[in-house]
C-alpha positions in Angstrom: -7.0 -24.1 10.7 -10.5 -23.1 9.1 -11.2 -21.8 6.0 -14.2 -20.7 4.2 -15.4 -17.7 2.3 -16.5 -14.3 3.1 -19.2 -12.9 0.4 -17.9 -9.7 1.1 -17.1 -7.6 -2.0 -18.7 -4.8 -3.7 -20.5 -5.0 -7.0 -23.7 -7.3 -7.5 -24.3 -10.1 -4.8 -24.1 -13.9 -5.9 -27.3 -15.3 -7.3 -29.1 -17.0 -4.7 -28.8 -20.6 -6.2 -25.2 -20.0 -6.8 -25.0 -18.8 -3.0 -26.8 -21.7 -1.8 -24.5 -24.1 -4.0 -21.8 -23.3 -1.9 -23.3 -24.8 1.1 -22.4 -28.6 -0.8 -19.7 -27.5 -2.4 -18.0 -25.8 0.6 -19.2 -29.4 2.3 -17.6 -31.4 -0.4 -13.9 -29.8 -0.6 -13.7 -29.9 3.6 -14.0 -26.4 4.4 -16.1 -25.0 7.3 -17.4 -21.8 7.0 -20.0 -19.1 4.9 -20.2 -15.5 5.3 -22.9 -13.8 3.9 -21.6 -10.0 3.9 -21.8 -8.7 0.2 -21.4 -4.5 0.2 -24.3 -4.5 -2.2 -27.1 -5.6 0.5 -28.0 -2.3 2.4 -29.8 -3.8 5.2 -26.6 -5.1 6.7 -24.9 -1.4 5.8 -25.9 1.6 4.3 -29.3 1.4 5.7 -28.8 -1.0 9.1 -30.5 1.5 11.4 -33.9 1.0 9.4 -36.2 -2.2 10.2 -35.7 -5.6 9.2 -38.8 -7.1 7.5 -40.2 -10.5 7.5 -39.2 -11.0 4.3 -35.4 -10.4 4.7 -35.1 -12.4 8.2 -36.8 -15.3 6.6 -34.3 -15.0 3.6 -31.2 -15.2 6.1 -33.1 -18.5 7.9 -33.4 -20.3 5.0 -29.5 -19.5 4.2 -28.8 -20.3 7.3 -30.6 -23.7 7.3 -29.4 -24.4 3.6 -25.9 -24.3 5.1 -26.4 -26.2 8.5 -27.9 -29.5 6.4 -24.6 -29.6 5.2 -22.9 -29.1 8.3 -21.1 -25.7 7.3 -20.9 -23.1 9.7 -22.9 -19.8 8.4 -22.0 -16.1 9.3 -23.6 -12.8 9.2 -21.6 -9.9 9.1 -22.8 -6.6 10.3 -21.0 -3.1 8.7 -22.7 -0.4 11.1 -22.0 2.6 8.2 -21.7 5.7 9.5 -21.0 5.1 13.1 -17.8 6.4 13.9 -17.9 10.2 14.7 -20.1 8.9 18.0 -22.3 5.9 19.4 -25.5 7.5 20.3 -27.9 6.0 22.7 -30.3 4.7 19.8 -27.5 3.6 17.7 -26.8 2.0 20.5 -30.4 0.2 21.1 -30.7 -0.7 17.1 -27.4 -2.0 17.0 -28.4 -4.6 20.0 -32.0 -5.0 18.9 -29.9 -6.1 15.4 -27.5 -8.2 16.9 -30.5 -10.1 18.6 -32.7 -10.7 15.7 -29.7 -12.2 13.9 -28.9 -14.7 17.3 -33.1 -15.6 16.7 -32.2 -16.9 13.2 -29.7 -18.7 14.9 -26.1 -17.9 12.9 -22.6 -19.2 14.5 -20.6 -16.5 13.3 -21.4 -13.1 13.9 -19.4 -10.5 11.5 -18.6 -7.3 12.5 -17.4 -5.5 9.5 -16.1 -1.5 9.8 -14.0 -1.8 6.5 -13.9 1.0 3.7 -15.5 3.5 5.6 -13.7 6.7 6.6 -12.0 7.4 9.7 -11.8 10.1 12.4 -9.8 10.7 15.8 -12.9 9.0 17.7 -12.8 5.9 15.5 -11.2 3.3 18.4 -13.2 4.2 21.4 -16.9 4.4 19.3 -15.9 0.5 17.6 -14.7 -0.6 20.9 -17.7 0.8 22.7 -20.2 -0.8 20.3 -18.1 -3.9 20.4 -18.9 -3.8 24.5 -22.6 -3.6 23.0 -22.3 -7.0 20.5 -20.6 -9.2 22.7 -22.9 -8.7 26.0 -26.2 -9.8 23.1 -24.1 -12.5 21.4 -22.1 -15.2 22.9 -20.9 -17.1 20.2 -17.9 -16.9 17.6 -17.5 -12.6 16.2 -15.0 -11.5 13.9 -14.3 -8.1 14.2 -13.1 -6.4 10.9 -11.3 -3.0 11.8 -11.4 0.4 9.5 -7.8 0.0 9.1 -7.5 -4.1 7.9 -4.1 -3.8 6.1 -0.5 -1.7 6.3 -1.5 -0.3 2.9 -1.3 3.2 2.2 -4.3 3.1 -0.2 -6.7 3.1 2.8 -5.6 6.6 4.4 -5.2 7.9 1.2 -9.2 7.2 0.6 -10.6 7.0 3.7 -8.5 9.5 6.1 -5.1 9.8 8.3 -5.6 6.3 10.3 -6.1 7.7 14.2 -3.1 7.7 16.1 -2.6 4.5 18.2 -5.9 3.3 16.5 -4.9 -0.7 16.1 -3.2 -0.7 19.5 -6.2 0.9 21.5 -8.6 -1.9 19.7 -6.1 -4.8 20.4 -6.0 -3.7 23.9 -9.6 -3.1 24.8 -11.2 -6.1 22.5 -10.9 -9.4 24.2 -8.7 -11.9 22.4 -11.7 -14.4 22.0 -13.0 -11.7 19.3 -11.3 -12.6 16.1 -9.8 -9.6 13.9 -9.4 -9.6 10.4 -6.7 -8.9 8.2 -5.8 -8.9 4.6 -1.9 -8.7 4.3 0.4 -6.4 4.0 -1.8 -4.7 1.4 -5.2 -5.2 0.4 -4.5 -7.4 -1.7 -1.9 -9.0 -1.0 0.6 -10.3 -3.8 2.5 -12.3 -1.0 1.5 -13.1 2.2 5.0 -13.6 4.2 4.9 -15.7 7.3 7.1 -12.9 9.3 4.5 -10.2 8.4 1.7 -12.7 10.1 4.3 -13.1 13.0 4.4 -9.4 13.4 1.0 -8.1 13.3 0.0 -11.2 15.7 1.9 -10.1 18.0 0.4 -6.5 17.3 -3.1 -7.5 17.6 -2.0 -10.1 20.2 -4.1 -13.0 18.6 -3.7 -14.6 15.5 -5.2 -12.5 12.5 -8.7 -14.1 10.9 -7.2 -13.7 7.4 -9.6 -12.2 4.7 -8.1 -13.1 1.9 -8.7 -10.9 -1.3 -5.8 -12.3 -3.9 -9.3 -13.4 -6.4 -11.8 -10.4 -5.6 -12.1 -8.4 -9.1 -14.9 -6.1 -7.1 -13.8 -2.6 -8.4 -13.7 -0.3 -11.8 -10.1 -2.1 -12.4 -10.5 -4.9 -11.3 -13.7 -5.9 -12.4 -12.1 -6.0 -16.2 -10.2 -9.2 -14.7 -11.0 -12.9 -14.4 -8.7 -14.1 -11.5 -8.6 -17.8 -12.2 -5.0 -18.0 -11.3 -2.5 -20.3 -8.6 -2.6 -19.7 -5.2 0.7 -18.1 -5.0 3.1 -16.4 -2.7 1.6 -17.8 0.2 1.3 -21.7 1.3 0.7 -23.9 4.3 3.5 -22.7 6.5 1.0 -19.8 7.4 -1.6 -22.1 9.2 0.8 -21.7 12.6 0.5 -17.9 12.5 -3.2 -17.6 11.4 -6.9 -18.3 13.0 -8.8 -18.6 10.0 -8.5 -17.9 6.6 -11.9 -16.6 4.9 -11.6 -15.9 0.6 -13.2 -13.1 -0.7 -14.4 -14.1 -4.1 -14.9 -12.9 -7.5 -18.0 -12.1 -8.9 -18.5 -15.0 -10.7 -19.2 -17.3 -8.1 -18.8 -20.5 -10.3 -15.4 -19.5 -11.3 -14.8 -18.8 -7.6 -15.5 -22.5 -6.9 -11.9 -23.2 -9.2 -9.7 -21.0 -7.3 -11.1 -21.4 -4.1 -10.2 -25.6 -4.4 -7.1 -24.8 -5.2 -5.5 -22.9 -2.6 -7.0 -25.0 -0.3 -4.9 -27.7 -1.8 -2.4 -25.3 -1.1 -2.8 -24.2 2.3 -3.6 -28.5 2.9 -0.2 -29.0 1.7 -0.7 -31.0 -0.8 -0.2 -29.1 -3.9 1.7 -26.0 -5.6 0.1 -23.3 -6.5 0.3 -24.5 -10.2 -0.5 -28.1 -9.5 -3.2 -27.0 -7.4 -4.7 -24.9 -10.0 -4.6 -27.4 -12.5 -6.2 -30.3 -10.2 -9.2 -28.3 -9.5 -9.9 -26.7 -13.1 -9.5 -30.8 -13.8 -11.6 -31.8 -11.1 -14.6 -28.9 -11.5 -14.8 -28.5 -15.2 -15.6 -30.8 -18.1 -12.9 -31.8 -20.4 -13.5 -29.5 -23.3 -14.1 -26.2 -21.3 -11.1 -27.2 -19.0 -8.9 -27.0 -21.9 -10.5 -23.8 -23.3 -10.4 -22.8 -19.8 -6.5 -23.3 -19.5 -5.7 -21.9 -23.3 -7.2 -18.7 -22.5 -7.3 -18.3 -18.5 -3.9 -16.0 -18.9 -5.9 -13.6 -21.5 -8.6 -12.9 -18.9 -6.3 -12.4 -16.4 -3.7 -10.2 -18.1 -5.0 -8.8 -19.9 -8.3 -8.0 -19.3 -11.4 -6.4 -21.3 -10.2 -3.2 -21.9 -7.3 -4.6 -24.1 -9.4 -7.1 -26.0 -10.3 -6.4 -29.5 -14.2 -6.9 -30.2 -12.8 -9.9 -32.9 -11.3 -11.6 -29.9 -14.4 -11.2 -27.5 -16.5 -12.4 -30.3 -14.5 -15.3 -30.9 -14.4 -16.8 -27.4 -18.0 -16.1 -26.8 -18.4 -18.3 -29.2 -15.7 -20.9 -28.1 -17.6 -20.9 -24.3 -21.0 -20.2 -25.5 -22.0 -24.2 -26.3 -20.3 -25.8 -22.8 -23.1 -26.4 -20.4 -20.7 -25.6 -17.6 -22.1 -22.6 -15.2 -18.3 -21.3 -15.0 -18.2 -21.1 -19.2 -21.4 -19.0 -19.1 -20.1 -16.7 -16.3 -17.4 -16.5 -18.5 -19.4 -15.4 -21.6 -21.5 -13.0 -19.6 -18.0 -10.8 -18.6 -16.6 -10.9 -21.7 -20.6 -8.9 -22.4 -19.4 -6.8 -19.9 -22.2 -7.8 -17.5 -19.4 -8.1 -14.5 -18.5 -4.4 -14.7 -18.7 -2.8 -11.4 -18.6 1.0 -10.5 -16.9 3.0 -8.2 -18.2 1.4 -5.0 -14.9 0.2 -4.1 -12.9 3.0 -3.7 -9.3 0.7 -3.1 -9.5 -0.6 -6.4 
């Protein structure tokens, strides 16, 4: 089974030498893929009809090279915002002349991304029509990342009634060589039970392309959190009734290195989720911010900013500050409240 990540979330993109880091570290730890998708870049959503520039295709290039020297598969993902009441014949000619200019750079994956957007009773037959569109310009590997990604309730409730028969009309019409994603039984997903994976493969019939989002922290809430926590309710039993498994970070994308190690270890079978947690914090960190790290990892994550007194923010500013680690600094900078993210993400 392959697993990678999926910079997917809302809130402000990675730094681009964090981004680029990835490419060794993904390299290092034995995973396989990089999506570059974050909600924040508007050519790829909000504003995918208008022109690409120079400028913008020769950034995805160089990504896309950065991540091939180290033998890691790299990913685009498209989020066509908007297109859902109908698939008019020049959405239908930018979409393709899109699709094309991303095959040029030469990417392996090819993300198509209709999450958080809102629904309506033509929803199935304008994604599956466009999706007729994508797959006759691109021939290689396409996940396909519906409106309606999870069982939870919180997605009509914010984006509209799901259409009636909506899964089963995409499953039917998309061929089963076009992965689909899925996040769990909610959006994120406290557990991720085998039999749940079972069902909605059978559902989809093909195995979901999980997009896993157990550490994003990309919302209002959320955002107040530092998810450096085990890999839990979930373990290596699932690789029989997945494809893929693609982690959609935190904003901190140093801190995202921790976590992401360890549930690998756990999806490799060969760690818990505790044991895992506390090889990679070991293996990633120095000593001394490790074991500030693991003293204090339970404040950030339970408790959060909003219950913090200013005396306690002020103290372990000052405990992080000196460690020359990137993680400790990320760390400093959300406890400045430089992490907090708006209401972009409307499931949070």
């Amino acid at each position: 089974m392959k697993i990678g990540v999926v910079e997917g979330f809302f809130g402000p993109a990675w730094p681009q030498i964090d981004r680029e880091s990835y490419a060794s570290f993904l390299a290092t730890v034995g995973a396989h893929f990089y999506i570059y998708a974050p909600k924040q870049d508007q050519h790829l959503r909000k504003a995918w009809r208008q022109d690409w520039d120079q400028k913008f295709l020769d950034f995805l290039s160089g990504l896309k090279n950065e991540f091939h020297r180290n033998q890691i598969e790299f990913g685009v993902a498209l989020s066509p915002f908007g297109l859902g009441d109908a698939l008019t014949v020049k959405d239908g000619i930018i979409l393709e002349e899109k699709i094309q200019q991303l095959k040029h750079i030469g990417i392996d994956i090819l993300g198509i991304f209709y999450d958080d957007m809102h629904g309506n009773e033509k929803l199935a037959q304008v994604q599956i029509d466009s999706m007729a569109i994508i797959r006759k310009s691109f021939s290689g590997k396409i996940i396909f990342c519906p409106t309606y990604y999870s069982y939870d309730p919180i997605l009509e409730k914010v984006f509209g009634k799901k259409p009636d028969h909506y899964l089963e009309d995409l499953a039917a019409a998309i061929p089963t060589e076009v992965s689909m994603a899925w996040t769990g039984p909610k959006v994120i997903s406290s557990e991720m039970p085998v039999a749940h994976f079972q069902e909605v493969g059978k559902f989809l019939k093909r195995k979901p392309f999980v997009w896993e989002n157990l550490f994003a922290n990309d919302g209002p809430r959320n955002c107040k959190f530092l998810k450096v926590r085990p890999f839990s309710g979930r373990d290596g039993s699932l690789s029989a009734e997945t494809e893929a498994w693609a982690f959609n970070m935190m904003n901190q994308p140093q801190l995202s290195k921790i976590v992401f190690l360890a549930s690998k270890l756990v999806l490799d079978g060969t760690h818990t989720p505790d044991s895992g947690l506390e090889e990679a914090i070991s293996k990633l960190c120095s000593p001394k911010f490790a074991a500030s790290l693991k003293r204090h990892r339970l404040d950030f994550l339970d408790k959060g900013l909003d219950q913090m007194t200013d005396f306690e923010k002020d103290t372990w500013k000052e405990e992080f500050a000196p460690y020359m680690d990137a993680s400790a600094q990320e760390i400093v900078d959300w406890l400045d409240g430089k992490y907090v993210v708006g209401n972009e993400c409307l499931t949070d």
